[in-house]
C-alpha positions, 0 to 999 in steps of 0.5 A: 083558805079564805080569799084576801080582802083588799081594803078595809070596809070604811064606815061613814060618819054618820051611820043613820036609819037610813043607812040600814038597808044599804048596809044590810045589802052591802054586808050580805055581799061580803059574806058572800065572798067568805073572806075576812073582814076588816072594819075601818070605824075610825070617822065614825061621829054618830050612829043609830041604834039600828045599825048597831044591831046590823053590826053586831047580828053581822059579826056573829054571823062572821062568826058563825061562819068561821070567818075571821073580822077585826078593826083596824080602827075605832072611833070612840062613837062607836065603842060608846055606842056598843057600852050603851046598848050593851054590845061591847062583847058582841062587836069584840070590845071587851075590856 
């Protein structure tokens, strides 16, 4: 059994370039820890491609592993973000 994870993992409203890196850190902790994950995307205004890519690679990498992840909430920044770079399936914004 998989230990609980206590919150869920809030993303910013602005998720930039410049962001990448400390997410890419910060996430590779958390698979770590092999716990399920619970995205928060619901302040999200903006976001880069490249972070884009950094969700969906994280995702299937949960995935990969068998740890289970869902949202808890998603702002409409996102899921257009994932229609226009053809990443709804990936980040499990099938319709």
């Amino acid at each position: 059994m998989y230990p609980e994870r206590p919150a869920p993992i809030v993303l910013a409203a602005v998720l930039g370039v410049a962001q990448a890196r400390g997410l890419h850190q910060e996430w590779s902790e958390i698979l770590k820890q092999k716990c399920p994950v619970v995205w928060d995307a619901s302040a999200v205004l903006r976001v880069d491609t490249a972070v884009m890519q950094l969700l969906a690679v994280f995702c299937a990498t949960l995935h990969a592993q068998n740890i289970s992840w869902q949202w808890a909430a998603v702002a409409p920044a996102l899921r257009e973000a994932a229609h226009l770079l053809g990443l709804d399936a990936a980040l499990g914004f099938e319709q």
